[in-house]
PQR file of N, CA, C, O and H, with PARSE charges and radii, in Angstrom:
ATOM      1  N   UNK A   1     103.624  20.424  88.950 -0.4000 1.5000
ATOM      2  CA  UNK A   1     104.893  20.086  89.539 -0.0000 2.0000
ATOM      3  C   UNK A   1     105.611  21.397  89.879  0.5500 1.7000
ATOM      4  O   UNK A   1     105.561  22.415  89.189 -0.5500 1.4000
ATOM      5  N   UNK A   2     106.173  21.272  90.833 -0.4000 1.5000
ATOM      6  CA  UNK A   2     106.761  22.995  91.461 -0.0000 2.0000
ATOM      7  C   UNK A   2     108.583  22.125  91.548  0.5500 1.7000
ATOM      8  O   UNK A   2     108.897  21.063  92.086 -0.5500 1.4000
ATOM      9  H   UNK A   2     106.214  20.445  91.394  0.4000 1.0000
ATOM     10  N   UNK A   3     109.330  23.001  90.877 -0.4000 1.5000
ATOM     11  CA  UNK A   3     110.856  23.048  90.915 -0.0000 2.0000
ATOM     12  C   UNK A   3     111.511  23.904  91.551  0.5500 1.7000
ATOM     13  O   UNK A   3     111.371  25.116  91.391 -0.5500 1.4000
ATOM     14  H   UNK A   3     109.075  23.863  90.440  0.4000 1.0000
ATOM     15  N   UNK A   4     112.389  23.313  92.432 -0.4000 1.5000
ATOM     16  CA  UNK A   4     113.337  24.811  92.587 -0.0000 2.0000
ATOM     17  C   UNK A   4     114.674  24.357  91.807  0.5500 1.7000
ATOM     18  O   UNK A   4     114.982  23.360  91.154 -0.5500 1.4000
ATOM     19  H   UNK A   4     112.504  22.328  92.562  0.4000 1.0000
ATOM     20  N   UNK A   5     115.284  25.474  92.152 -0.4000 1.5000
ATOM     21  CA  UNK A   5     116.607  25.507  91.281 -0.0000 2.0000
ATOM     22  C   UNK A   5     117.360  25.954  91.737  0.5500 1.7000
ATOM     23  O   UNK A   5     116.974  26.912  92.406 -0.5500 1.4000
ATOM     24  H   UNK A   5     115.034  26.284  92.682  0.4000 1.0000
ATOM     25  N   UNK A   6     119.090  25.672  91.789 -0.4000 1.5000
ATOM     26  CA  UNK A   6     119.882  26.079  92.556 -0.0000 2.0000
ATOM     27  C   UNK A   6     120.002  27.901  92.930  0.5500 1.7000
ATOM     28  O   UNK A   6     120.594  28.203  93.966 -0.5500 1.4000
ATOM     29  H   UNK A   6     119.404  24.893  91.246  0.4000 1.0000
ATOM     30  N   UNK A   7     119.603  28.676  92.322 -0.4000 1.5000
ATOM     31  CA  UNK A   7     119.758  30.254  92.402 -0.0000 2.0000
ATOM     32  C   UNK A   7     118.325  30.673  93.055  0.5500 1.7000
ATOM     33  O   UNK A   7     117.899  31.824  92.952 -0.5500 1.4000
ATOM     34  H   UNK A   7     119.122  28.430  91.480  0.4000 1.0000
ATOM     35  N   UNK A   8     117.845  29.973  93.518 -0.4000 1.5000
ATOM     36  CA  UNK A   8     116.867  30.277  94.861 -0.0000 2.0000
ATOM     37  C   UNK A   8     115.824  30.408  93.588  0.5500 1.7000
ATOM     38  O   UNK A   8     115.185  31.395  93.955 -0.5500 1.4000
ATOM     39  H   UNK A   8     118.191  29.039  93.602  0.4000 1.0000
ATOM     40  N   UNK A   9     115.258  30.023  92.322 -0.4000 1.5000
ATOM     41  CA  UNK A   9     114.037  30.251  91.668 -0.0000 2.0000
ATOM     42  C   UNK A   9     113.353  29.309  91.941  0.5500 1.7000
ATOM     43  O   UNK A   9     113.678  28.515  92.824 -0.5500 1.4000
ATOM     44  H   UNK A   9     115.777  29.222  92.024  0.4000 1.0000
ATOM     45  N   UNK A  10     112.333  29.208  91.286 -0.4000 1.5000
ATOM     46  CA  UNK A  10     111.132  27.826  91.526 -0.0000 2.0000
ATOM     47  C   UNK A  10     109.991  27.955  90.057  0.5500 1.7000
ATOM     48  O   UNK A  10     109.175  28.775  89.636 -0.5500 1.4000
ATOM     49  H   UNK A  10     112.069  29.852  90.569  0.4000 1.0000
ATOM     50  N   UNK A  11     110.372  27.010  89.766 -0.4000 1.5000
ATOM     51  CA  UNK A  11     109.242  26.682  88.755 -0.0000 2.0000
ATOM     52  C   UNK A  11     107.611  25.975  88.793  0.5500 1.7000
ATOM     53  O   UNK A  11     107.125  25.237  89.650 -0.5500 1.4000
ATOM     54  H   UNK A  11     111.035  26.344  90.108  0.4000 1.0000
ATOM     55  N   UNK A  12     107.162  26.368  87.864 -0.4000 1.5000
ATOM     56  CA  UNK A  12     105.770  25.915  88.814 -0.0000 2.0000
ATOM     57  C   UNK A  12     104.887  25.390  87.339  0.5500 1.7000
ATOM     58  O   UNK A  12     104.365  26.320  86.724 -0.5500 1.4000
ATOM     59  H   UNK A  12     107.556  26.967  87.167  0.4000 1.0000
ATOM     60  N   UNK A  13     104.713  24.122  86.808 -0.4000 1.5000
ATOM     61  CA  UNK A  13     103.873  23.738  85.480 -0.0000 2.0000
ATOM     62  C   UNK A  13     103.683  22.291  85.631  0.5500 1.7000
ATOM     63  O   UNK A  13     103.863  21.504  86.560 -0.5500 1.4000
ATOM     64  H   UNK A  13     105.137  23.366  87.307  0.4000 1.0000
ATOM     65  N   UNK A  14     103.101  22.149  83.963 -0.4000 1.5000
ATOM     66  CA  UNK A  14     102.455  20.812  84.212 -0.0000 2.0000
ATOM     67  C   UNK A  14     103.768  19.469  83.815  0.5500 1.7000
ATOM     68  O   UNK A  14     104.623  19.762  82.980 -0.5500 1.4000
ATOM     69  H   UNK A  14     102.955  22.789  83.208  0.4000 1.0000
ATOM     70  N   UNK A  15     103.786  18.668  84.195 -0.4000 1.5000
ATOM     71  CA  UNK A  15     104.912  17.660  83.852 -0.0000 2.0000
ATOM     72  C   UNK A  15     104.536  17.510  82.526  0.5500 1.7000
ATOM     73  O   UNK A  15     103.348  17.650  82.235 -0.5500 1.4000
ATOM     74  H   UNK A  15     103.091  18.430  84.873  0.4000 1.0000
ATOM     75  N   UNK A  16     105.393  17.236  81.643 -0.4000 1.5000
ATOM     76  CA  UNK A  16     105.667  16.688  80.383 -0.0000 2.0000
ATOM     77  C   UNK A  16     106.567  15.812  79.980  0.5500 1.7000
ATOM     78  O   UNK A  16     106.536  15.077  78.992 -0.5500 1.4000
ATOM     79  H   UNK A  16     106.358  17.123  81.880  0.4000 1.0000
ATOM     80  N   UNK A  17     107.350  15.926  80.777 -0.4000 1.5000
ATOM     81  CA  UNK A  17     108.363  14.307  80.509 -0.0000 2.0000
ATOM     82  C   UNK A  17     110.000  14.570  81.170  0.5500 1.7000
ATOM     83  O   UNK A  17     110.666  15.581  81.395 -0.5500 1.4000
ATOM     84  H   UNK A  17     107.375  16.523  81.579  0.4000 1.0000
ATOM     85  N   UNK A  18     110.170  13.488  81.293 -0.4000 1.5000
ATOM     86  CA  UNK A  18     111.598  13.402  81.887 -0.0000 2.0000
ATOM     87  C   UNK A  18     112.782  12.282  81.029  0.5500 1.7000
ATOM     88  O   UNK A  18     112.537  11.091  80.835 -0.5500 1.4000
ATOM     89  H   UNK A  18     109.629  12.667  81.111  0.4000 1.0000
ATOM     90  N   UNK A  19     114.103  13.000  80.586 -0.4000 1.5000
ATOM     91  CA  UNK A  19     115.130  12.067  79.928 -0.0000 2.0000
ATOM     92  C   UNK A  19     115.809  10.800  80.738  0.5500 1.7000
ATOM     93  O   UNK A  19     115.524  10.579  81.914 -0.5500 1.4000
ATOM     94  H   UNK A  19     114.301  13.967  80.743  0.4000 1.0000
ATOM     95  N   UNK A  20     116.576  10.132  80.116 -0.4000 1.5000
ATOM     96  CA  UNK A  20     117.810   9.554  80.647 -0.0000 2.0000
ATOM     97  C   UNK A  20     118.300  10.370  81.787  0.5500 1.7000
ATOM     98  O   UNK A  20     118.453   9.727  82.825 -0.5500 1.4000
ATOM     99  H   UNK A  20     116.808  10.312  79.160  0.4000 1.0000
ATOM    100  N   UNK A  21     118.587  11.656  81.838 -0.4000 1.5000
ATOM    101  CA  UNK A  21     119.620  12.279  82.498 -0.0000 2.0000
ATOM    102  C   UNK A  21     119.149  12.775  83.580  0.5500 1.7000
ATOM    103  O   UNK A  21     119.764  13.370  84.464 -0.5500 1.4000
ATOM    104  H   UNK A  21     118.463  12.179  80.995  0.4000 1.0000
ATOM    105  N   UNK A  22     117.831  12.479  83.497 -0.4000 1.5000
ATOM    106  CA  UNK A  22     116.442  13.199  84.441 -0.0000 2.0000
ATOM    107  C   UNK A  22     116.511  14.673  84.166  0.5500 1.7000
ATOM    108  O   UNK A  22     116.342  15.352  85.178 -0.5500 1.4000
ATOM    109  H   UNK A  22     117.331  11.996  82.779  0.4000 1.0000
ATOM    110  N   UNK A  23     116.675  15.212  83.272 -0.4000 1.5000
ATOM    111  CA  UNK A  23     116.080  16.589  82.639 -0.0000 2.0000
ATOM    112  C   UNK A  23     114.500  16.540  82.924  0.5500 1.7000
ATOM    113  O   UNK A  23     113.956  15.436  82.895 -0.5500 1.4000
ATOM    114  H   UNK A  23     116.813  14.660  82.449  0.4000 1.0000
ATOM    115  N   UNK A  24     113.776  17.634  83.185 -0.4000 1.5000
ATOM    116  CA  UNK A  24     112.583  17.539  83.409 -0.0000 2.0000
ATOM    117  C   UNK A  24     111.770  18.682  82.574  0.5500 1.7000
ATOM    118  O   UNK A  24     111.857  19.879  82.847 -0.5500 1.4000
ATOM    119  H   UNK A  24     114.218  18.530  83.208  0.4000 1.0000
ATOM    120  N   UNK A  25     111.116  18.249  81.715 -0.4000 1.5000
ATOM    121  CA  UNK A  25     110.078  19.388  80.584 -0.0000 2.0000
ATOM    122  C   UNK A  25     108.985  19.805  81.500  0.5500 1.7000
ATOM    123  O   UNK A  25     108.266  18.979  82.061 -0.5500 1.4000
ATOM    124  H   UNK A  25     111.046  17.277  81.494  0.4000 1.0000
ATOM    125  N   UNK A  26     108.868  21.025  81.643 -0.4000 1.5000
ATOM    126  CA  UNK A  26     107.754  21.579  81.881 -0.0000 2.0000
ATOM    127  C   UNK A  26     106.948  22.149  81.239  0.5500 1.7000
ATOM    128  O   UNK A  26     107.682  22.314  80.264 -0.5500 1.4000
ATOM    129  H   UNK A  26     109.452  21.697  81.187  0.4000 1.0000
ATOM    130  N   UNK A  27     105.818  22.710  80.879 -0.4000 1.5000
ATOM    131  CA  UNK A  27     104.375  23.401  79.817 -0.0000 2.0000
ATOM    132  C   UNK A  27     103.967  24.296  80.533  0.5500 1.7000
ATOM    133  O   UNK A  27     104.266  24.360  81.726 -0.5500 1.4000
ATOM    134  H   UNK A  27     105.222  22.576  81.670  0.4000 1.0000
ATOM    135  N   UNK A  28     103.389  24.945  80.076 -0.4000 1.5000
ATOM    136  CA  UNK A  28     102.812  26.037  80.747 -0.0000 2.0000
ATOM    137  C   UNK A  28     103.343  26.777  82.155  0.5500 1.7000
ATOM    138  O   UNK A  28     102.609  27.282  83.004 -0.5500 1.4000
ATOM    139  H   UNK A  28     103.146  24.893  79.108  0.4000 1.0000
ATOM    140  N   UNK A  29     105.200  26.694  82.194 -0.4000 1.5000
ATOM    141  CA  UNK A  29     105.475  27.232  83.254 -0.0000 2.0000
ATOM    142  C   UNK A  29     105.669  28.382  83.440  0.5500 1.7000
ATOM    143  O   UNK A  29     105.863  29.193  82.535 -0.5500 1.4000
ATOM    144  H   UNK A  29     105.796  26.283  81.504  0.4000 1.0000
ATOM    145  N   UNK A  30     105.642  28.722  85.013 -0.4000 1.5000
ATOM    146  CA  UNK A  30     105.924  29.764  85.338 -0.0000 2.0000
ATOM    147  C   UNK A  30     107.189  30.037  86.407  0.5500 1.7000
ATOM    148  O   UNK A  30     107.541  29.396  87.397 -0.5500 1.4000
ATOM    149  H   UNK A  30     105.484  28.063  85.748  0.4000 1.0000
ATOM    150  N   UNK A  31     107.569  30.902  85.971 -0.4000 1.5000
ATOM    151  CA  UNK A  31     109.238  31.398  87.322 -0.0000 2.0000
ATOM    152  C   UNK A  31     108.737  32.262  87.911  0.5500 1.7000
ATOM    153  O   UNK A  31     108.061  33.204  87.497 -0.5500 1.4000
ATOM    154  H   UNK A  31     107.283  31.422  85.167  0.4000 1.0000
ATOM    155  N   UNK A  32     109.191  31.855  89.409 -0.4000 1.5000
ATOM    156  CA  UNK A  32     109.164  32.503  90.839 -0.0000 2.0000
ATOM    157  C   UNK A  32     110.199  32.979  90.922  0.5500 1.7000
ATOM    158  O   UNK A  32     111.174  32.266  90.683 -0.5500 1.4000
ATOM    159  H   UNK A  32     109.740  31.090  89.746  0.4000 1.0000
ATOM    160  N   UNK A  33     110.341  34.022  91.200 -0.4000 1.5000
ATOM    161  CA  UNK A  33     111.559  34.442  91.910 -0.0000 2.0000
ATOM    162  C   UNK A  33     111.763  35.907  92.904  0.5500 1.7000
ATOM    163  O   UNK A  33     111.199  36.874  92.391 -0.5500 1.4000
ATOM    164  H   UNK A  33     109.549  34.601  91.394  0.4000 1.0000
ATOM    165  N   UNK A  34     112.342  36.155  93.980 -0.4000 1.5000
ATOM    166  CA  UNK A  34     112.735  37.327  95.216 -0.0000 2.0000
ATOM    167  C   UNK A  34     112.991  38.654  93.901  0.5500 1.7000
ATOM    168  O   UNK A  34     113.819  38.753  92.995 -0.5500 1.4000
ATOM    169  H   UNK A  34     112.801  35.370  94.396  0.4000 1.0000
ATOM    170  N   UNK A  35     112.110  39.326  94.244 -0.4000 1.5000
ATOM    171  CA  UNK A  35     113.087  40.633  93.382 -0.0000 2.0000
ATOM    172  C   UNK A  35     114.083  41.154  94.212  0.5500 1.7000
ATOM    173  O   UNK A  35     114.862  41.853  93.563 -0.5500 1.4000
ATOM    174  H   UNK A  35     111.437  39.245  94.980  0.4000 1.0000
ATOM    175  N   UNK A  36     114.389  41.071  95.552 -0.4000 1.5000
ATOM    176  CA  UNK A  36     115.791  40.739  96.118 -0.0000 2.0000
ATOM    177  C   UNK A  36     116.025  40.160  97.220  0.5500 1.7000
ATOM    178  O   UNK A  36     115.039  39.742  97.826 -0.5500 1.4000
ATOM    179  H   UNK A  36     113.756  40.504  96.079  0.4000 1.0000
ATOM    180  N   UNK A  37     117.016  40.009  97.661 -0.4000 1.5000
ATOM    181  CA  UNK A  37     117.309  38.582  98.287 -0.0000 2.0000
ATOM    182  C   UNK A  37     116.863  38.727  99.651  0.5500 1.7000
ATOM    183  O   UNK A  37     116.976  37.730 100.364 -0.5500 1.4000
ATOM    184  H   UNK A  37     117.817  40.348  97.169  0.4000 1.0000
ATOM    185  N   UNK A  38     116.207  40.143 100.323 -0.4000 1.5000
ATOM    186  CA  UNK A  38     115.393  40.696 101.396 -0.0000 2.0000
ATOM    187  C   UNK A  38     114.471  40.732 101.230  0.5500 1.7000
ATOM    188  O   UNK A  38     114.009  41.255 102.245 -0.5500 1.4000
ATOM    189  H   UNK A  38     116.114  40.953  99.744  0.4000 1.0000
ATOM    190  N   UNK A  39     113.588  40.498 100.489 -0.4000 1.5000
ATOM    191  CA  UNK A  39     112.305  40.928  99.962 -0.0000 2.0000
ATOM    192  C   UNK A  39     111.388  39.548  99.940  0.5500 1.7000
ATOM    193  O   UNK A  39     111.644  38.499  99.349 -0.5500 1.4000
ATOM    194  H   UNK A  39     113.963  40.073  99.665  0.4000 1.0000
ATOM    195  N   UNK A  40     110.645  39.756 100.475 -0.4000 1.5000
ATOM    196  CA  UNK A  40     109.649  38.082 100.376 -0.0000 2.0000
ATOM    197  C   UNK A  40     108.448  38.306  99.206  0.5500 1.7000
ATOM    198  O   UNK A  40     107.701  37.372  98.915 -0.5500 1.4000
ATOM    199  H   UNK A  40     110.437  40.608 100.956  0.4000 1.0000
ATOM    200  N   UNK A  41     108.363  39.300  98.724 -0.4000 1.5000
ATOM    201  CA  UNK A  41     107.255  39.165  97.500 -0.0000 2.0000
ATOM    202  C   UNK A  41     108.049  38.725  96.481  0.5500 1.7000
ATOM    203  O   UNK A  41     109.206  39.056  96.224 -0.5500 1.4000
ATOM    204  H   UNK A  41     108.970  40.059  98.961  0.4000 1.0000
ATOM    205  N   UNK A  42     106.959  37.548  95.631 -0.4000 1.5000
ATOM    206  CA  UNK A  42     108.020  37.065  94.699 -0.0000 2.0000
ATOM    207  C   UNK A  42     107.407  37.863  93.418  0.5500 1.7000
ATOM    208  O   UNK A  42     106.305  38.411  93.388 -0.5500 1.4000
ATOM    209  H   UNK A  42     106.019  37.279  95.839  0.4000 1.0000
ATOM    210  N   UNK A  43     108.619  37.789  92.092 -0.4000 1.5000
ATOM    211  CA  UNK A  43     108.008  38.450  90.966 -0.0000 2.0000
ATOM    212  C   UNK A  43     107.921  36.931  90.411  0.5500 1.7000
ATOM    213  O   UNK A  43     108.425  35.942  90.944 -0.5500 1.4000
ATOM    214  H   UNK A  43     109.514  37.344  92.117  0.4000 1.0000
ATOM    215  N   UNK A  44     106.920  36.990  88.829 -0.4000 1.5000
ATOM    216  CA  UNK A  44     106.770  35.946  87.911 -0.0000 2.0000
ATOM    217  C   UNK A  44     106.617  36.492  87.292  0.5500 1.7000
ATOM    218  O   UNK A  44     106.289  37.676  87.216 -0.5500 1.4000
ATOM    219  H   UNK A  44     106.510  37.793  88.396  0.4000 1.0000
ATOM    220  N   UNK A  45     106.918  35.394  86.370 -0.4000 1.5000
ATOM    221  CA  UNK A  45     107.013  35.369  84.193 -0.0000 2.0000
ATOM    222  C   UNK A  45     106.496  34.295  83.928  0.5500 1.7000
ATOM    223  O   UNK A  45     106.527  33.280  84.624 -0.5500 1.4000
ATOM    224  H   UNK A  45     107.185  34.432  86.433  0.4000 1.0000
ATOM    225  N   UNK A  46     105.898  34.466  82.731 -0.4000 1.5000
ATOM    226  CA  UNK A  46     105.216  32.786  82.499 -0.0000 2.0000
ATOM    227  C   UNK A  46     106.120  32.718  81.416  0.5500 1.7000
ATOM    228  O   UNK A  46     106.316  33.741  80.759 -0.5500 1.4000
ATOM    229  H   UNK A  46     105.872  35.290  82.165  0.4000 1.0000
ATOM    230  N   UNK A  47     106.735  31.605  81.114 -0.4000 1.5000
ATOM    231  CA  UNK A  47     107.719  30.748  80.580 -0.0000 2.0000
ATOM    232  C   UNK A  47     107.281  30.236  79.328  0.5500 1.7000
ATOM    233  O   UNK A  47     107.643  30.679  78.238 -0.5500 1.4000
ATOM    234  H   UNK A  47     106.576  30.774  81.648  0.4000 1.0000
ATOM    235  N   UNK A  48     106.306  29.066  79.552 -0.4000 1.5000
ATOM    236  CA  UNK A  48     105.630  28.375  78.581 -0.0000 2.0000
ATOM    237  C   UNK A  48     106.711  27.046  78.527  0.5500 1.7000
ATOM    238  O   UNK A  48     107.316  26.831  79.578 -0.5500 1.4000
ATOM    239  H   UNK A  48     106.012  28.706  80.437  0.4000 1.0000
ATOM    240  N   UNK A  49     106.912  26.398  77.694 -0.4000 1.5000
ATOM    241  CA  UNK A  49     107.562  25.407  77.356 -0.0000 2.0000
ATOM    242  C   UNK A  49     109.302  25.462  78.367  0.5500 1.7000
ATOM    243  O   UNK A  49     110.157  26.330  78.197 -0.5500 1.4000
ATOM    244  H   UNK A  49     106.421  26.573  76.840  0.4000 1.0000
ATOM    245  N   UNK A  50     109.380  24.562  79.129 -0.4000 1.5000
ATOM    246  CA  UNK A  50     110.857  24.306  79.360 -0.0000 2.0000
ATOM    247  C   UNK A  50     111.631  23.369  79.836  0.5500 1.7000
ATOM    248  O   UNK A  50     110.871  22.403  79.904 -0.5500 1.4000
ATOM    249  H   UNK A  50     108.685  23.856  79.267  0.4000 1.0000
ATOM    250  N   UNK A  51     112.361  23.131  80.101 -0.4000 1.5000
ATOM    251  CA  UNK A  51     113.655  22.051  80.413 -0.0000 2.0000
ATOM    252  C   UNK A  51     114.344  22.487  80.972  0.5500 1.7000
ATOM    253  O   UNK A  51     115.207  23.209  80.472 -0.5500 1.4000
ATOM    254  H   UNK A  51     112.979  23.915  80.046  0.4000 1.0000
ATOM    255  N   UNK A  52     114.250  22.195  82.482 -0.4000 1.5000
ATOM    256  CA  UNK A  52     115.195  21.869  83.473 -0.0000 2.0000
ATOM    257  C   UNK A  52     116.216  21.139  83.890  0.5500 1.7000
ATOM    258  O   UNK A  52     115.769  20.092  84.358 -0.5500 1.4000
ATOM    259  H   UNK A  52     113.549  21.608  82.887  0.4000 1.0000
ATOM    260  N   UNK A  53     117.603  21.189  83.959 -0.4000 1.5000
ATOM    261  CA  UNK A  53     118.718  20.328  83.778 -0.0000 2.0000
ATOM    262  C   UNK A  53     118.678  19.612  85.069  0.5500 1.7000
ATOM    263  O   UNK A  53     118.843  20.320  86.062 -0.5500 1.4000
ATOM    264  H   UNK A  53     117.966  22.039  83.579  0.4000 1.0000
ATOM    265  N   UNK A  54     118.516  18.514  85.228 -0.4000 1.5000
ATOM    266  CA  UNK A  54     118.926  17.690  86.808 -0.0000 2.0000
ATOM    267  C   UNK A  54     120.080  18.040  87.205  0.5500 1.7000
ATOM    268  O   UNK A  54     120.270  17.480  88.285 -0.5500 1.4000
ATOM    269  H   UNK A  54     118.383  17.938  84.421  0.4000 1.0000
ATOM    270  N   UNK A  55     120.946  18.655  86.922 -0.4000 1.5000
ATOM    271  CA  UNK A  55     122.158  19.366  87.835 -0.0000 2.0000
ATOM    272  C   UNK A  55     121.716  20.442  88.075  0.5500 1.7000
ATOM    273  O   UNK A  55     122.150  20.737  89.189 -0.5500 1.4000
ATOM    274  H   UNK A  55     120.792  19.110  86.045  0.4000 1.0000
ATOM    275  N   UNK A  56     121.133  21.189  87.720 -0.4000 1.5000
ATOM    276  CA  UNK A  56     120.313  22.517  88.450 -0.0000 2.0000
ATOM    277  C   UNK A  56     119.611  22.490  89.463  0.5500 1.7000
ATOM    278  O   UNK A  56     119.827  23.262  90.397 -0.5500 1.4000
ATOM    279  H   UNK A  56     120.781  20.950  86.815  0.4000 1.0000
ATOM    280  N   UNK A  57     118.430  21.407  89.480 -0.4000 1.5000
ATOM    281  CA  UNK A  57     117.632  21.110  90.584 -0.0000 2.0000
ATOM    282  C   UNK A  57     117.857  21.251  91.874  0.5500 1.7000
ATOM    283  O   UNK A  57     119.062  21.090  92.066 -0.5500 1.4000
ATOM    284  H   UNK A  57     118.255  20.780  88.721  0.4000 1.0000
ATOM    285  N   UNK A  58     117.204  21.507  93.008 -0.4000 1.5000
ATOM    286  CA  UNK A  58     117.769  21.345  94.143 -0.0000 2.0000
ATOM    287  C   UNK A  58     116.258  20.916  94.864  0.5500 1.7000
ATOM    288  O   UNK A  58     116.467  21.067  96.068 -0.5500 1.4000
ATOM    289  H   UNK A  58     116.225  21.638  92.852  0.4000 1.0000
ATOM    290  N   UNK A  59     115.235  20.583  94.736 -0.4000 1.5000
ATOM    291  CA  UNK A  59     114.044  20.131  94.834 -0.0000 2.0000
ATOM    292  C   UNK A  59     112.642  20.125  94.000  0.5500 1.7000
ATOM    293  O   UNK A  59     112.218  21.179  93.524 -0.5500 1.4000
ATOM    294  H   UNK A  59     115.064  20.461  93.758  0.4000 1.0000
ATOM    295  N   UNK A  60     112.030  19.052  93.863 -0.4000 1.5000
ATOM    296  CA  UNK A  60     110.917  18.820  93.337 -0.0000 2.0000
ATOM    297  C   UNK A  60     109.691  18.388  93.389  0.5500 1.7000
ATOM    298  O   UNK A  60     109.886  17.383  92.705 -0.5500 1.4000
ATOM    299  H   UNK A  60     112.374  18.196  94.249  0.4000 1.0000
ATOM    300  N   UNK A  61     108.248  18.318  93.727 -0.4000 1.5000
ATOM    301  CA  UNK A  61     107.288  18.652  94.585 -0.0000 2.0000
ATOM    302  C   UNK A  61     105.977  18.342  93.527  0.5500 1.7000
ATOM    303  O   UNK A  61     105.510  19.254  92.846 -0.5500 1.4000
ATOM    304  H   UNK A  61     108.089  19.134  94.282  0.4000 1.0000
ATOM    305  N   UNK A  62     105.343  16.699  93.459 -0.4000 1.5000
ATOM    306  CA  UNK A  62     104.618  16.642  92.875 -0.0000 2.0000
ATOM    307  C   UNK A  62     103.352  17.195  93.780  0.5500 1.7000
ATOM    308  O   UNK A  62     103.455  17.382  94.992 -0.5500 1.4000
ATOM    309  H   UNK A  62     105.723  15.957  94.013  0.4000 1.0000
ATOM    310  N   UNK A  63     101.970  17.467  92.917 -0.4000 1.5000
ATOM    311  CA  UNK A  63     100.410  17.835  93.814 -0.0000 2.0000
ATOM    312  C   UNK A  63     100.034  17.040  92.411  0.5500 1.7000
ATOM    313  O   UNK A  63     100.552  17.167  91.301 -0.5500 1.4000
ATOM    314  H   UNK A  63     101.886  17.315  91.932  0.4000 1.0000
ATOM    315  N   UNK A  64      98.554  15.855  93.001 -0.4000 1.5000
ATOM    316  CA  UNK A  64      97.477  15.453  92.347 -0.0000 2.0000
ATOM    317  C   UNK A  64      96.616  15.809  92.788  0.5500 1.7000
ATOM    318  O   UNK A  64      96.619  16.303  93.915 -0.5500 1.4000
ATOM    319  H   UNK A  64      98.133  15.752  93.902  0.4000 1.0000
ATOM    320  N   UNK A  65      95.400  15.667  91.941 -0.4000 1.5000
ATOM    321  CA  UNK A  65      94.215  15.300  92.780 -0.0000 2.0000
ATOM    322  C   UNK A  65      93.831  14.125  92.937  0.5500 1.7000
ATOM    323  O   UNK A  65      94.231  13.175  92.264 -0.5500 1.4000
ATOM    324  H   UNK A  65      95.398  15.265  91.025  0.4000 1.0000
ATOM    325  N   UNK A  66      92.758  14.053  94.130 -0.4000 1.5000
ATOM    326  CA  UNK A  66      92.614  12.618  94.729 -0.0000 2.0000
ATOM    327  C   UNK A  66      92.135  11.506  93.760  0.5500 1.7000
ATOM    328  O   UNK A  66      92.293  10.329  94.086 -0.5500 1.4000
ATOM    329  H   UNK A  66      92.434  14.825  94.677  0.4000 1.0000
ATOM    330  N   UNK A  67      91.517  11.859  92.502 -0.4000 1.5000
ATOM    331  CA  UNK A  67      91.223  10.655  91.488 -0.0000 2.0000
ATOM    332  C   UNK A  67      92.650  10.332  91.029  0.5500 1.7000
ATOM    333  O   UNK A  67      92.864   9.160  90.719 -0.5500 1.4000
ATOM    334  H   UNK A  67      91.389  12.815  92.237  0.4000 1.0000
ATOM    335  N   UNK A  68      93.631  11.195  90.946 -0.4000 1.5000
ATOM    336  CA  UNK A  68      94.809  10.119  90.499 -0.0000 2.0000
ATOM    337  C   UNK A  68      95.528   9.403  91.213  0.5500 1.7000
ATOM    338  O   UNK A  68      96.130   8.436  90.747 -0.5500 1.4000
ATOM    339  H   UNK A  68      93.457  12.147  91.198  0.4000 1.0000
ATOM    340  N   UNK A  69      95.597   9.787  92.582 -0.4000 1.5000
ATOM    341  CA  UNK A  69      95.816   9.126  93.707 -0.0000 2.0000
ATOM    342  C   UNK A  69      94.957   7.958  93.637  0.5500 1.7000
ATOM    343  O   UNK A  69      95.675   7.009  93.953 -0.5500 1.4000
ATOM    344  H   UNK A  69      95.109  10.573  92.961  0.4000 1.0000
ATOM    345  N   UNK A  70      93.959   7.608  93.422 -0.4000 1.5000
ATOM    346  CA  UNK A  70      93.338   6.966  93.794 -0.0000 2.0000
ATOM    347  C   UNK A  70      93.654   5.850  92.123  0.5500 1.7000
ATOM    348  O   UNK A  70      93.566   4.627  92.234 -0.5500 1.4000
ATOM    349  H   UNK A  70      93.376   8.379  93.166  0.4000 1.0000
ATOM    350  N   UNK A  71      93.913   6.335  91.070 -0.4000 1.5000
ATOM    351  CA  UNK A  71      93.998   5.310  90.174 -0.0000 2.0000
ATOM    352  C   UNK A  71      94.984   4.957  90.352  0.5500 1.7000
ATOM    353  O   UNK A  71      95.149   3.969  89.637 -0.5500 1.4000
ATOM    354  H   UNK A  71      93.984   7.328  90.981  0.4000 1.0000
ATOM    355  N   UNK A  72      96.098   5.225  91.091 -0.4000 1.5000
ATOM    356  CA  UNK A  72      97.639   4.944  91.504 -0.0000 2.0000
ATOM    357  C   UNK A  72      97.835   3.658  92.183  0.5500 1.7000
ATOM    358  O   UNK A  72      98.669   2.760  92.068 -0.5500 1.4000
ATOM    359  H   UNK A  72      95.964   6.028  91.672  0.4000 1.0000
ATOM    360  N   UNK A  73      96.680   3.872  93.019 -0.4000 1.5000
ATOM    361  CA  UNK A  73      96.500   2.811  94.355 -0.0000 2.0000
ATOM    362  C   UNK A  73      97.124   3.785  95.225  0.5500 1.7000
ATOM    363  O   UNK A  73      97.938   3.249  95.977 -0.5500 1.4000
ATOM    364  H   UNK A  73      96.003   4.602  93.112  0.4000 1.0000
ATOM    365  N   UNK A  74      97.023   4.944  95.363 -0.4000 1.5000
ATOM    366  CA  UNK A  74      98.171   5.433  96.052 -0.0000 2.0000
ATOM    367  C   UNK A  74      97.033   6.124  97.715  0.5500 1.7000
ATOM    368  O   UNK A  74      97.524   6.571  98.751 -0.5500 1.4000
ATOM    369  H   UNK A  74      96.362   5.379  94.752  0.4000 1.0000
ATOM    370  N   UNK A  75      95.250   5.946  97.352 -0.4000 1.5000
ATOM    371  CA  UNK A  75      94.307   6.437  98.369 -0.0000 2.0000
ATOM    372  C   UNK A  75      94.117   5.806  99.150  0.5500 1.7000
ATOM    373  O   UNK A  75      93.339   6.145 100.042 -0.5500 1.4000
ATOM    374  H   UNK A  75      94.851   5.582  96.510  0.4000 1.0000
TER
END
């Protein structure tokens, strides 16, 4: 699952769960981010465990592969 977040970052891990409030846990993530606001190479950190506040969010971006698509009914 890839996140962005209102301060132009983007998160990038595996889903782990979502609250009431739609907070969203991520595992094994990692942060994207401009080392400046001209610059198109991004730097990263790997994170590991986190929680994203649904008022932070500003987009979110599932990828499967085609067997889960396909157990979805979704192929």
């Amino acid at each position: 699952m890839l996140i962005g977040v209102k301060d132009d970052r983007y998160f990038l891990g595996l889903f782990h769960c979502i609250d009431k409030q739609g907070n969203i846990i991520l595992q094994d993530a990692v942060e994207y981010r401009s080392a400046r606001a001209s610059a198109p190479p991004m730097e990263q950190r790997c994170l590991g465990l986190i929680l994203i506040p649904a008022a932070c969010r500003s987009s979110c971006q599932v990828d499967c592969c085609v067997e889960d698509k396909l157990s979805l009914g979704l192929g």
